[in-house]
N, CA, C and O atoms as a CHARMM CRD file, in Angstrom:
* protein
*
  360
    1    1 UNK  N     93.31300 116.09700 109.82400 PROA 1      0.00000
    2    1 UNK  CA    93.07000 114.85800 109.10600 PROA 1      0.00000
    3    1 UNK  C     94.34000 114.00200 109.16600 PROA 1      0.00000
    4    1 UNK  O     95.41000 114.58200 108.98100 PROA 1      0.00000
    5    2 UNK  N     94.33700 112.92000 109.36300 PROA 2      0.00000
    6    2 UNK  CA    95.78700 111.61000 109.74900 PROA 2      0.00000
    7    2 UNK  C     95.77000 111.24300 108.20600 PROA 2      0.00000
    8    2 UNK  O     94.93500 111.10500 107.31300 PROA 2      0.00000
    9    3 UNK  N     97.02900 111.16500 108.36200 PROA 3      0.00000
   10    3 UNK  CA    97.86800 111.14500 106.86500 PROA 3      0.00000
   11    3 UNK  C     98.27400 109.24100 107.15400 PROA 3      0.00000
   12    3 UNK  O     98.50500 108.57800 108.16500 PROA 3      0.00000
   13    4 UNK  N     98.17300 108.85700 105.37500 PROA 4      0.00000
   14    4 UNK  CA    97.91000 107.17200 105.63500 PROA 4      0.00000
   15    4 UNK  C     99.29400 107.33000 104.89400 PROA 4      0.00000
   16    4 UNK  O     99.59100 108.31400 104.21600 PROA 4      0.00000
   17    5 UNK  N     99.98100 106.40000 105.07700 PROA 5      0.00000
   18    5 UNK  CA   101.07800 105.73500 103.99500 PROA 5      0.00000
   19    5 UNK  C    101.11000 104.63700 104.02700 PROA 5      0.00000
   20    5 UNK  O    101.45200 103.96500 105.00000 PROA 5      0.00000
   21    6 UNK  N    100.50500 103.95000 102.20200 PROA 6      0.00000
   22    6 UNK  CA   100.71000 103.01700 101.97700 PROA 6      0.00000
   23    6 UNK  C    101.00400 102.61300 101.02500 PROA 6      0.00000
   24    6 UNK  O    100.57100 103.00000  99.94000 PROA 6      0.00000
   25    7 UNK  N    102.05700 101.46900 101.26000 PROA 7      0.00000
   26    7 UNK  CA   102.91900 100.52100 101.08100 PROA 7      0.00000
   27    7 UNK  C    102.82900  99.27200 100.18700 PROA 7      0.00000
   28    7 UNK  O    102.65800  98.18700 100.74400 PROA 7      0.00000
   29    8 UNK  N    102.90400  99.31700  99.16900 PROA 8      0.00000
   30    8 UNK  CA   102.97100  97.33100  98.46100 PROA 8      0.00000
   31    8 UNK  C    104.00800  97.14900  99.12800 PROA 8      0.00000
   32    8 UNK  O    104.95200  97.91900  99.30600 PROA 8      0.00000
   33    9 UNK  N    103.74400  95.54200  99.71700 PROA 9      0.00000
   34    9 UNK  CA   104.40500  94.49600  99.61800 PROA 9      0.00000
   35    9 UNK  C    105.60800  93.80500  98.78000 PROA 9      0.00000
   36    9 UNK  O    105.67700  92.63000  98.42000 PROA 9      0.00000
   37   10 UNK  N    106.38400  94.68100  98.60100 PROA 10     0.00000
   38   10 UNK  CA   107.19600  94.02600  97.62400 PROA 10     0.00000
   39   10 UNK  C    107.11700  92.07800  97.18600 PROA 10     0.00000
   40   10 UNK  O    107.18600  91.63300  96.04100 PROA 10     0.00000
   41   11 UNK  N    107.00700  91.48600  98.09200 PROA 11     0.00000
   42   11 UNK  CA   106.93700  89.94500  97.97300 PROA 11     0.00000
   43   11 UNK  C    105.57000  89.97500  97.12400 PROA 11     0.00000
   44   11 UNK  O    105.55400  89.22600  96.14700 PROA 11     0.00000
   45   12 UNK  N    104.76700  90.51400  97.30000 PROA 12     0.00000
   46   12 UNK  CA   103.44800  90.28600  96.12200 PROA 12     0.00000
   47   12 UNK  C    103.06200  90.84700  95.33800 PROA 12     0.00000
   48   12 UNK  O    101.85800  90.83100  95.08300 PROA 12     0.00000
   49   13 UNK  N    104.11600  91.70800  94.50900 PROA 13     0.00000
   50   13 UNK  CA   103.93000  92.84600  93.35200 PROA 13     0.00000
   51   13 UNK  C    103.42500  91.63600  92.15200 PROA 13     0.00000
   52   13 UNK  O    102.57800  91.88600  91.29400 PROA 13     0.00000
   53   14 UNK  N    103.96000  90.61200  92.25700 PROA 14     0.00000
   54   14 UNK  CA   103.74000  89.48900  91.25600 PROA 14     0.00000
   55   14 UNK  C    102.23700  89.15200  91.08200 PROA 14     0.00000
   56   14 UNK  O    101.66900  88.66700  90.10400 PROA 14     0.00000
   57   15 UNK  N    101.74600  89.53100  92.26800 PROA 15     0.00000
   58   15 UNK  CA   100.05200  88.89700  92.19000 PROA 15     0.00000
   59   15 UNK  C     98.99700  89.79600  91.35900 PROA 15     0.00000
   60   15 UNK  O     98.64700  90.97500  91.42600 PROA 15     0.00000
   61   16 UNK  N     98.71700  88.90100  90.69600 PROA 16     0.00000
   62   16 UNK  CA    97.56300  89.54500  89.29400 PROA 16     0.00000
   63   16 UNK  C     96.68500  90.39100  89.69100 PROA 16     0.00000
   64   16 UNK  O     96.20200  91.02300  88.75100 PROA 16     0.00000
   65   17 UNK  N     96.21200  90.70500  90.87500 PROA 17     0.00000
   66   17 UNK  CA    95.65000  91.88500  91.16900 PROA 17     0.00000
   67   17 UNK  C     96.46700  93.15900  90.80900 PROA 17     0.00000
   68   17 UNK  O     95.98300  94.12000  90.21100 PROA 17     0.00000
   69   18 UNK  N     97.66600  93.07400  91.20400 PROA 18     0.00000
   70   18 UNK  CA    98.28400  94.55500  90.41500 PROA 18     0.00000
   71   18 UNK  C     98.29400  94.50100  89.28100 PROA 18     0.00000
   72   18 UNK  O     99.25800  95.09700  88.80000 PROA 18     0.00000
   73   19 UNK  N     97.23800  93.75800  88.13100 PROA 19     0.00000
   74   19 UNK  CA    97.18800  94.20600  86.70400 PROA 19     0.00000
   75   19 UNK  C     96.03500  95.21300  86.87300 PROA 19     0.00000
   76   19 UNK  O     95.75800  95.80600  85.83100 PROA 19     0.00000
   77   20 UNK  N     95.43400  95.48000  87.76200 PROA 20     0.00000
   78   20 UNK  CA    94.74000  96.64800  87.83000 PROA 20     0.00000
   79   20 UNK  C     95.15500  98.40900  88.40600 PROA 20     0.00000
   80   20 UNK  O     94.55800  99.47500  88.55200 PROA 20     0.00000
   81   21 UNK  N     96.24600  97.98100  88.55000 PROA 21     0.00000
   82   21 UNK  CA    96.75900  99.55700  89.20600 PROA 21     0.00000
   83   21 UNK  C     97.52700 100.35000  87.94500 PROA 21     0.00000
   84   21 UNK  O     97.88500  99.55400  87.07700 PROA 21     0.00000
   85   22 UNK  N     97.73100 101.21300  87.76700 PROA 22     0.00000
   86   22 UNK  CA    98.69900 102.36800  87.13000 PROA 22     0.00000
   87   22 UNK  C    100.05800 102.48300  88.24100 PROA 22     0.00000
   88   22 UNK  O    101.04500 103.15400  87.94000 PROA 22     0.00000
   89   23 UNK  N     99.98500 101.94800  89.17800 PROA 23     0.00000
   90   23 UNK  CA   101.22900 102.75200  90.08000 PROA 23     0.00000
   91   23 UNK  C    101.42900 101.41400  91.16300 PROA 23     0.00000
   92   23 UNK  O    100.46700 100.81800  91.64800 PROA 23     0.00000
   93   24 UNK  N    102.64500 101.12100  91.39600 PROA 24     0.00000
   94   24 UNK  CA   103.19700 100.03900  92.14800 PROA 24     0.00000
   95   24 UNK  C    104.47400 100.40800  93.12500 PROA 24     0.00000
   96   24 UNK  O    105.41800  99.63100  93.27200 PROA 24     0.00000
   97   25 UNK  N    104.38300 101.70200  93.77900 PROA 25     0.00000
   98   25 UNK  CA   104.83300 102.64700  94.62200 PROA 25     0.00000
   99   25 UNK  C    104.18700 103.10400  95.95900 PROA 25     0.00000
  100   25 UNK  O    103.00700 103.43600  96.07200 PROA 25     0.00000
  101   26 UNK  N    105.15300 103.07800  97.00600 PROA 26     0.00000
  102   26 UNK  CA   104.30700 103.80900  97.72200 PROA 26     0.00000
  103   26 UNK  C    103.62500 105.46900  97.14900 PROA 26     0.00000
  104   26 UNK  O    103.92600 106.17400  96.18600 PROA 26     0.00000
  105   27 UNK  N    102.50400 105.64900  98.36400 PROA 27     0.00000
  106   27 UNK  CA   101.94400 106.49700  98.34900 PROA 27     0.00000
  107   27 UNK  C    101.15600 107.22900  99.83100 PROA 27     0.00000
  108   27 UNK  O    100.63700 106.54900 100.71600 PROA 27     0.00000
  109   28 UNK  N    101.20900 108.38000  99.82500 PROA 28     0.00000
  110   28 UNK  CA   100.58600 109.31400 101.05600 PROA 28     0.00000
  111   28 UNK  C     99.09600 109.83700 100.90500 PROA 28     0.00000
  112   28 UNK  O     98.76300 110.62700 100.02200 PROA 28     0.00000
  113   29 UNK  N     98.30200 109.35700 101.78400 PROA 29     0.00000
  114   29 UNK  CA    96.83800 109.88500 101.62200 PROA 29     0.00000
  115   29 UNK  C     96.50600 110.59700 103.07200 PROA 29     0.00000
  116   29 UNK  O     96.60400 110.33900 104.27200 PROA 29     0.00000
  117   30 UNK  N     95.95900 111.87100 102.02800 PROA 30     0.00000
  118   30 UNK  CA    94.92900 112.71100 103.44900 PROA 30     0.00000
  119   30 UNK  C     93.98100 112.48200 103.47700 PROA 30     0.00000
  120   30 UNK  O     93.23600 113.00000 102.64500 PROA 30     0.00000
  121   31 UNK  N     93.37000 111.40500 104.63100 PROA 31     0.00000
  122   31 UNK  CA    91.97000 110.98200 104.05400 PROA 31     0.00000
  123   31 UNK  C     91.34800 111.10100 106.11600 PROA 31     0.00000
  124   31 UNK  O     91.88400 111.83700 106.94500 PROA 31     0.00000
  125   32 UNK  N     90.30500 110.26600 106.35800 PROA 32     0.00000
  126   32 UNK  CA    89.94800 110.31900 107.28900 PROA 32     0.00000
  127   32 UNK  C     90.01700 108.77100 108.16800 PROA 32     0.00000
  128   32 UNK  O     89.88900 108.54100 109.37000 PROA 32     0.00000
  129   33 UNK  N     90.20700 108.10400 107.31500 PROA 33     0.00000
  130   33 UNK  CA    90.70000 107.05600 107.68900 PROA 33     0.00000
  131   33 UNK  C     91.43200 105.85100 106.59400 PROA 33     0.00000
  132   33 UNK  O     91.49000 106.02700 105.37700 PROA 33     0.00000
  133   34 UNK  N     91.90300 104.75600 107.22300 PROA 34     0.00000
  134   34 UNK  CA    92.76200 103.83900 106.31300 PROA 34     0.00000
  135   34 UNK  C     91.39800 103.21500 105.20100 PROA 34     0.00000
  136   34 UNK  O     91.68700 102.91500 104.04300 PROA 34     0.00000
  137   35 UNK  N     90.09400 103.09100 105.66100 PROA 35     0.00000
  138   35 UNK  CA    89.74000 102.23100 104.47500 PROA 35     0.00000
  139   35 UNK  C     89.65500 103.55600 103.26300 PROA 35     0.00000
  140   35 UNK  O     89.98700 103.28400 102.10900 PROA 35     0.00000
  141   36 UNK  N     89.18200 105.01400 103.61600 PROA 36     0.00000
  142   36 UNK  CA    88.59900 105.74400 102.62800 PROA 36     0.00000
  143   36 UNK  C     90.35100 106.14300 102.00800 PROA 36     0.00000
  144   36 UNK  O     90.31600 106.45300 100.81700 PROA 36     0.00000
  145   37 UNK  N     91.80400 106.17300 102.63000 PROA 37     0.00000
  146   37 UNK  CA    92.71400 105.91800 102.00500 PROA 37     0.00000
  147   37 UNK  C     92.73300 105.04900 101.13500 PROA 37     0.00000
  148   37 UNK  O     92.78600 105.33700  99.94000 PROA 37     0.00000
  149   38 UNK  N     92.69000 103.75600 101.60900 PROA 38     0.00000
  150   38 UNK  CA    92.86800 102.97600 100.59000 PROA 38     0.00000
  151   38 UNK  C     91.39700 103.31700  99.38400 PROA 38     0.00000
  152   38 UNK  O     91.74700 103.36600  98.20500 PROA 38     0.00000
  153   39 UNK  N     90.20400 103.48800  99.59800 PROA 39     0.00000
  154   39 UNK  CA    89.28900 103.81200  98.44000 PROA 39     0.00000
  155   39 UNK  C     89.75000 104.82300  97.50600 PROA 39     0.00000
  156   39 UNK  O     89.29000 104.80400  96.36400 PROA 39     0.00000
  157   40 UNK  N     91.00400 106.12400  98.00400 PROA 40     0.00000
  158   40 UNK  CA    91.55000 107.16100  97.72200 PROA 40     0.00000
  159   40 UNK  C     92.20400 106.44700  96.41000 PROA 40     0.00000
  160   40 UNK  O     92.01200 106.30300  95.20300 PROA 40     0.00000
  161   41 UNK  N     92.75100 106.23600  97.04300 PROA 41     0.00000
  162   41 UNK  CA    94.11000 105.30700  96.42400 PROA 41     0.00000
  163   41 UNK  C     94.06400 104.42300  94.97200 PROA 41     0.00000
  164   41 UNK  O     94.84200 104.43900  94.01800 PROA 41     0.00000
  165   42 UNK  N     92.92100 103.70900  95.19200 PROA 42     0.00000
  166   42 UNK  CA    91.85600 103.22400  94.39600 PROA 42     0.00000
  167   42 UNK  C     91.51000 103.65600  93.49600 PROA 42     0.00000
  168   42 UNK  O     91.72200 102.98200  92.48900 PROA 42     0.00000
  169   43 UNK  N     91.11300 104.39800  93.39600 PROA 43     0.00000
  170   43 UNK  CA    90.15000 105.65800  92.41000 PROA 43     0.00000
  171   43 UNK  C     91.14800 106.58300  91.65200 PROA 43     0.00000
  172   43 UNK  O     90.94800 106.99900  90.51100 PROA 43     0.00000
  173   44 UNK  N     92.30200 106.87500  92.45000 PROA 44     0.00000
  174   44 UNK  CA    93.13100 107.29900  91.26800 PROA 44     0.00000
  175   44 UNK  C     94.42900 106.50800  90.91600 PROA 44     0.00000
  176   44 UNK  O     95.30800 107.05100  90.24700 PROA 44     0.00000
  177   45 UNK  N     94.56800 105.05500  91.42300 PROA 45     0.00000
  178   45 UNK  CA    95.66600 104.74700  90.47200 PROA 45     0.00000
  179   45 UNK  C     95.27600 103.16200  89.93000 PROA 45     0.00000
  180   45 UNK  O     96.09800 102.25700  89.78500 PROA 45     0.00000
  181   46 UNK  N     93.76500 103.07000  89.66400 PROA 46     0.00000
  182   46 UNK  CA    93.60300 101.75200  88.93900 PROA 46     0.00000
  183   46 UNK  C     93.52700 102.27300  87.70500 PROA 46     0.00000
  184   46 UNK  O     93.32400 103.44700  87.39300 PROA 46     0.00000
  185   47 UNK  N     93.74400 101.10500  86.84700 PROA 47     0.00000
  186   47 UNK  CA    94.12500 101.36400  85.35800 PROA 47     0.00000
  187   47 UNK  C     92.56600 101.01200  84.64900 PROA 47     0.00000
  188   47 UNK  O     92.01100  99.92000  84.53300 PROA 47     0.00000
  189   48 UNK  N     92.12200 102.32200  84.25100 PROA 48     0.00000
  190   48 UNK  CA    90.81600 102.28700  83.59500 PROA 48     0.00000
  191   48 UNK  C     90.70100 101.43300  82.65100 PROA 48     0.00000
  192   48 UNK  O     89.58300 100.91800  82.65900 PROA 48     0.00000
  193   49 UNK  N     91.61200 100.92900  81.55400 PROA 49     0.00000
  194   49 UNK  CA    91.18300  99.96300  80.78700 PROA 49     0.00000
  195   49 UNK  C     90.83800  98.21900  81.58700 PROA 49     0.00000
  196   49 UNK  O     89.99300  97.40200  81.21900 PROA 49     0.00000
  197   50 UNK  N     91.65700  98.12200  82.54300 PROA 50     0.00000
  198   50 UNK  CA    91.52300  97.29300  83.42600 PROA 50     0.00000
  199   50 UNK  C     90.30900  96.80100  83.59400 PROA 50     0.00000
  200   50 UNK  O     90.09800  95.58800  83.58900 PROA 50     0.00000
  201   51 UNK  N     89.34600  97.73300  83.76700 PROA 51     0.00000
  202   51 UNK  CA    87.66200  97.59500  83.75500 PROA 51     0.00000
  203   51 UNK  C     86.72900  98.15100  82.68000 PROA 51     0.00000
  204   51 UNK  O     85.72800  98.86500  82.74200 PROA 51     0.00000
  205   52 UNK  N     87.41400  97.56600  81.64500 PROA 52     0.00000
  206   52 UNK  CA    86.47100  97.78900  80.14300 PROA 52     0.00000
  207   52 UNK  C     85.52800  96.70700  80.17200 PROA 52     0.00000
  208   52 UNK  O     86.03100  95.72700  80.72000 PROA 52     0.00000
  209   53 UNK  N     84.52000  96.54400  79.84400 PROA 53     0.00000
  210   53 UNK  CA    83.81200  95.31000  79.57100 PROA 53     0.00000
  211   53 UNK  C     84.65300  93.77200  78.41700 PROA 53     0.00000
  212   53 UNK  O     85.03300  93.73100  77.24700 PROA 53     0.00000
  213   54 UNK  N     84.62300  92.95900  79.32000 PROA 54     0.00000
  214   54 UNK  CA    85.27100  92.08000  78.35600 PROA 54     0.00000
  215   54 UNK  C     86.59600  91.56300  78.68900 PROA 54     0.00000
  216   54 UNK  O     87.17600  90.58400  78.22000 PROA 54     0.00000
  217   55 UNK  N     87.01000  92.47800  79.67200 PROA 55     0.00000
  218   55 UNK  CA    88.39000  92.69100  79.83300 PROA 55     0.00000
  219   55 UNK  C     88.56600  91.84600  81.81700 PROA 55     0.00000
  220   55 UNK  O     88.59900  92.53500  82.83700 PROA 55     0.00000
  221   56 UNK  N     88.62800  90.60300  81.79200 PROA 56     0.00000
  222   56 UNK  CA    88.49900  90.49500  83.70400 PROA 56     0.00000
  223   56 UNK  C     89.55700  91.45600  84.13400 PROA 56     0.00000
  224   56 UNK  O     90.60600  91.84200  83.61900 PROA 56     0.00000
  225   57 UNK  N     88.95300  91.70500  85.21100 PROA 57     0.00000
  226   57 UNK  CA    89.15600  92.47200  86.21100 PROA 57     0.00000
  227   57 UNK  C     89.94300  91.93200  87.51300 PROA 57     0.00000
  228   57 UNK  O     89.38900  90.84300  87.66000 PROA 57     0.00000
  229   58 UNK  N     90.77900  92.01900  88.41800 PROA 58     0.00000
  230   58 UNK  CA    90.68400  91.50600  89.91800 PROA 58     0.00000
  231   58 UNK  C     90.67800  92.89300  90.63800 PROA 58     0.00000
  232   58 UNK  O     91.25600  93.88000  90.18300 PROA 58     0.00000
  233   59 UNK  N     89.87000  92.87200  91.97100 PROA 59     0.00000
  234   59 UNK  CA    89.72400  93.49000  93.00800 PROA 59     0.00000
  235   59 UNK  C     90.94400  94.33300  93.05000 PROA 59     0.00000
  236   59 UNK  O     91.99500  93.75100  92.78000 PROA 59     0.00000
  237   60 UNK  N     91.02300  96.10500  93.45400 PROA 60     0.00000
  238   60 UNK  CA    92.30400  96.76800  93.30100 PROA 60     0.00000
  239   60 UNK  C     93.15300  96.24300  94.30300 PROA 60     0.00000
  240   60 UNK  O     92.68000  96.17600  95.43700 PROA 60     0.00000
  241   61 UNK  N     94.60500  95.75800  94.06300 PROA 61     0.00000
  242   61 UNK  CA    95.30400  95.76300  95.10300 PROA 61     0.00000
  243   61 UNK  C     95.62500  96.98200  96.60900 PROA 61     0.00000
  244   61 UNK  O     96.29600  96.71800  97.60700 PROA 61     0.00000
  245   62 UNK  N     95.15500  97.82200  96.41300 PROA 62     0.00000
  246   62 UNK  CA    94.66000  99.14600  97.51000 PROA 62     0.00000
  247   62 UNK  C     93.95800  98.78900  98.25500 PROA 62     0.00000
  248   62 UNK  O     93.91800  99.42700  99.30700 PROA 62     0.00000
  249   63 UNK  N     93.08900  97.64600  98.10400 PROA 63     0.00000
  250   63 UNK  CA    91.98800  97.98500  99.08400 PROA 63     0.00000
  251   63 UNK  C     92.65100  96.70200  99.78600 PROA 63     0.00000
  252   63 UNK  O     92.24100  96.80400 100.94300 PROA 63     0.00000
  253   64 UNK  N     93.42400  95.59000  99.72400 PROA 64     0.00000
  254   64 UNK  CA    93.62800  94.32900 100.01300 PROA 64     0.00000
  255   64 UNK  C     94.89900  94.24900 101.00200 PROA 64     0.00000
  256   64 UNK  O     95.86200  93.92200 100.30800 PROA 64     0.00000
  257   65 UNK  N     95.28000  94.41500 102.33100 PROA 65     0.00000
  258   65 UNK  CA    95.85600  94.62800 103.30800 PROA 65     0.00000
  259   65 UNK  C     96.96900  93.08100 103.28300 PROA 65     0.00000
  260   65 UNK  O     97.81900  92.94700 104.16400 PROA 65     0.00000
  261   66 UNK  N     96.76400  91.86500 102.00000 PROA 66     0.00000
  262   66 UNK  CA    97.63900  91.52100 102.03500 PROA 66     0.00000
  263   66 UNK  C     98.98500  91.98000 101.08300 PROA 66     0.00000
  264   66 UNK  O    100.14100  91.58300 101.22900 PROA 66     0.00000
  265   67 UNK  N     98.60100  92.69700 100.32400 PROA 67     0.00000
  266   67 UNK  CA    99.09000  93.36500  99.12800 PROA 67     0.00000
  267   67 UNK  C     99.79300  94.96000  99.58200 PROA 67     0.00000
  268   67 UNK  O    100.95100  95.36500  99.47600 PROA 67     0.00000
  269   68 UNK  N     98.78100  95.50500 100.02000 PROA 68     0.00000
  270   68 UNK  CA    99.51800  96.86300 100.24000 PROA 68     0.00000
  271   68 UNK  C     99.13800  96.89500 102.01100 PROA 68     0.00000
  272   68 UNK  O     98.11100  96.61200 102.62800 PROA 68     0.00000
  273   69 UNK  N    100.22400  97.28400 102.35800 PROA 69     0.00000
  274   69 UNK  CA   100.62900  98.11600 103.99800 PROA 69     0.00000
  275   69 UNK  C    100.22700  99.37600 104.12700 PROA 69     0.00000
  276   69 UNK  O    100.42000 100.26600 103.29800 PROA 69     0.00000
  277   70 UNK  N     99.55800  99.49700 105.35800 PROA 70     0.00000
  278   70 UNK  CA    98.61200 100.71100 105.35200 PROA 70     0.00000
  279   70 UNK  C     99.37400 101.53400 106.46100 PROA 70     0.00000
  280   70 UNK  O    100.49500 101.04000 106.33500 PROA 70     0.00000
  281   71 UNK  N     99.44600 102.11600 107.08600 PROA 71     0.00000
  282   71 UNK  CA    99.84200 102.76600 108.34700 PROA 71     0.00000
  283   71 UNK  C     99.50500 104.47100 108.49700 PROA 71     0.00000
  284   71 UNK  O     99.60800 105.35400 107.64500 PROA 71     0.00000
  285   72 UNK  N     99.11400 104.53900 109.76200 PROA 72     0.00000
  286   72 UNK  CA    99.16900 106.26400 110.07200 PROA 72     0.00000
  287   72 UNK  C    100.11900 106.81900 110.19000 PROA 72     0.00000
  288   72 UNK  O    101.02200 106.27000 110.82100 PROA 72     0.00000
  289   73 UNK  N    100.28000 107.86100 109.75300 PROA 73     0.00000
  290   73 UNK  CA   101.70600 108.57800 110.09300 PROA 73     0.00000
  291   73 UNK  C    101.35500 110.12300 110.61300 PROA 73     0.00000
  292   73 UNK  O    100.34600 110.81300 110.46600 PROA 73     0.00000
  293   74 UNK  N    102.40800 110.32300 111.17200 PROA 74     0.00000
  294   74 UNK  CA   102.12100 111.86500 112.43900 PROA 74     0.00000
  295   74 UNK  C    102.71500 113.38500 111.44100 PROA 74     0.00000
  296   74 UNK  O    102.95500 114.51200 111.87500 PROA 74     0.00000
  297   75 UNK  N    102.80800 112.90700 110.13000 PROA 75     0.00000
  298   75 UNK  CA   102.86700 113.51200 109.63200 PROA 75     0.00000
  299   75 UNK  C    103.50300 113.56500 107.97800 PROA 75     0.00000
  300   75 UNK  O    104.26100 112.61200 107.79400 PROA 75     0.00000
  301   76 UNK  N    103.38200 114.29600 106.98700 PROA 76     0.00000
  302   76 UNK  CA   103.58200 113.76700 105.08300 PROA 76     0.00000
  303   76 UNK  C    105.55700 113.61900 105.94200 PROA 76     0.00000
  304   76 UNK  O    106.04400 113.72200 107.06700 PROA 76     0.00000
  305   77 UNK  N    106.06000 113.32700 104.49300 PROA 77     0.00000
  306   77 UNK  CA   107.41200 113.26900 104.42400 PROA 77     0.00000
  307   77 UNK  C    108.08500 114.60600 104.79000 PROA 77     0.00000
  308   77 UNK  O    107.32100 115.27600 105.48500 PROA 77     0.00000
  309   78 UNK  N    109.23100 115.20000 104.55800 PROA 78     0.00000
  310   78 UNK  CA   110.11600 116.48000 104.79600 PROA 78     0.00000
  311   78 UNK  C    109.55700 117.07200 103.25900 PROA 78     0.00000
  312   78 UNK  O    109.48100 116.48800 102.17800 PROA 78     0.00000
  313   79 UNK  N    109.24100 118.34200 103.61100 PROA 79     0.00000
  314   79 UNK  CA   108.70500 118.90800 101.94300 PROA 79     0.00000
  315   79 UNK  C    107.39000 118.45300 101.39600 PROA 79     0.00000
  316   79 UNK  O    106.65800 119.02000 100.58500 PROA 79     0.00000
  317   80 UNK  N    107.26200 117.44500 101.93800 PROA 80     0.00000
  318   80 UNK  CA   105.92300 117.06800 100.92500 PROA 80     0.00000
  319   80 UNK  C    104.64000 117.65700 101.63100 PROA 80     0.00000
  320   80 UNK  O    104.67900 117.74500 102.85800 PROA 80     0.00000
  321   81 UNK  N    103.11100 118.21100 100.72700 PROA 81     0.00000
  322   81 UNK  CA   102.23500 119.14200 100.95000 PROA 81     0.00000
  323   81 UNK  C    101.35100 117.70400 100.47800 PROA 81     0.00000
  324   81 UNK  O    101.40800 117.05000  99.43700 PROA 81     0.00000
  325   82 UNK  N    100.24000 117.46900 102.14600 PROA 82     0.00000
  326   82 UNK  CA    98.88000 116.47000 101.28300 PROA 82     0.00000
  327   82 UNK  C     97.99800 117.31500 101.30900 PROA 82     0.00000
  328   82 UNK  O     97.93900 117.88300 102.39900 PROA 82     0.00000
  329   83 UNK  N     97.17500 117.69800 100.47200 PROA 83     0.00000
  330   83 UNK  CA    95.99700 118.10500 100.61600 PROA 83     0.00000
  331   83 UNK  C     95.05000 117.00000 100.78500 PROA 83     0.00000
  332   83 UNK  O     95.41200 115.87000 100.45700 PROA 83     0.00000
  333   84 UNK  N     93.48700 117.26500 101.41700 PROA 84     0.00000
  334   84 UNK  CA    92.46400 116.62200 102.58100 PROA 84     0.00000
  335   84 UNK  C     92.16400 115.55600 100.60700 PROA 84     0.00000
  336   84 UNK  O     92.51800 116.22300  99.63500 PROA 84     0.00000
  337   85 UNK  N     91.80700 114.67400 100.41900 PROA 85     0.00000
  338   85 UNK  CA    91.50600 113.60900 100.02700 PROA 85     0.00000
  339   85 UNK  C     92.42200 113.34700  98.66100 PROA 85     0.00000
  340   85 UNK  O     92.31200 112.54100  97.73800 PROA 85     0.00000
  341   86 UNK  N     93.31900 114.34000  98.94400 PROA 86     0.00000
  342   86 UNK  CA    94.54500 113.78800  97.64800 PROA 86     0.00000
  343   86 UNK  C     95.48200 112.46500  98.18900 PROA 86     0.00000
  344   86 UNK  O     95.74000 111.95800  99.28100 PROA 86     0.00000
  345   87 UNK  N     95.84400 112.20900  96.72800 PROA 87     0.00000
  346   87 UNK  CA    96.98500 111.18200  96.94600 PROA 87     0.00000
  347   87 UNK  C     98.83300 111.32300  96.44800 PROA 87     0.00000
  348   87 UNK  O     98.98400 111.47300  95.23600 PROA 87     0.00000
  349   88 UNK  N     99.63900 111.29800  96.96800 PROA 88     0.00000
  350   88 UNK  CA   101.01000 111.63800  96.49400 PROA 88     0.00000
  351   88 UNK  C    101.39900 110.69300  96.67400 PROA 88     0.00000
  352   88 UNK  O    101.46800 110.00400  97.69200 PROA 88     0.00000
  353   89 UNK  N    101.90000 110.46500  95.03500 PROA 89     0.00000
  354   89 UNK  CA   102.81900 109.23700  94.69800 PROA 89     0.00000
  355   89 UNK  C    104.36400 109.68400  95.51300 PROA 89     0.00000
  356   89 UNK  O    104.64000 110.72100  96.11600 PROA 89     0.00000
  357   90 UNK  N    105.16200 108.51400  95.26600 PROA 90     0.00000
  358   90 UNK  CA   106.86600 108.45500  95.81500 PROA 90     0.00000
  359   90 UNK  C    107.55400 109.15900  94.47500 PROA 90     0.00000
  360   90 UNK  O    108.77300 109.32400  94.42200 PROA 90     0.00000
């Protein structure tokens, strides 16, 4: 399985879509590809109150390729263990 690392944008941490994340760090996904990474990604670091009723919402910055940098990598960091649809924060 190809290991994703991705990346915010530092220049657009400011954009109101990251009022929906828990985490504004890179991160390493074992997934099968970059979109189900980024869906990975998604699912465990948006901020559940974020999507209470009542409460707007914007689209997760994970899934939005101007916001976060996606890339394959040939392999996790030195030391670091991904398991197949986990995500590891920095």
């Amino acid at each position: 399985m190809p290991i994703f690392h991705l990346k915010p944008i530092v220049a657009m941490l400011e954009d109101p879509a990251w009022g929906a994340s828990t985490h504004r760090k890179e991160v390493w996904v074992n997934a099968a590809s970059e979109a189900e990474a980024r869906g990975l990604a998604t699912g465990r670091l948006e901020d559940g109150e974020a999507n209470l009723p009542g409460v707007s919402s914007s689209p997760s910055p994970w899934m939005s390729s101007a916001l976060v940098q996606a890339r394959e990598v040939e392999a996790a960091p030195s030391g670091m263990s991904i398991p197949l649809n986990v995500v590891v924060a920095a």
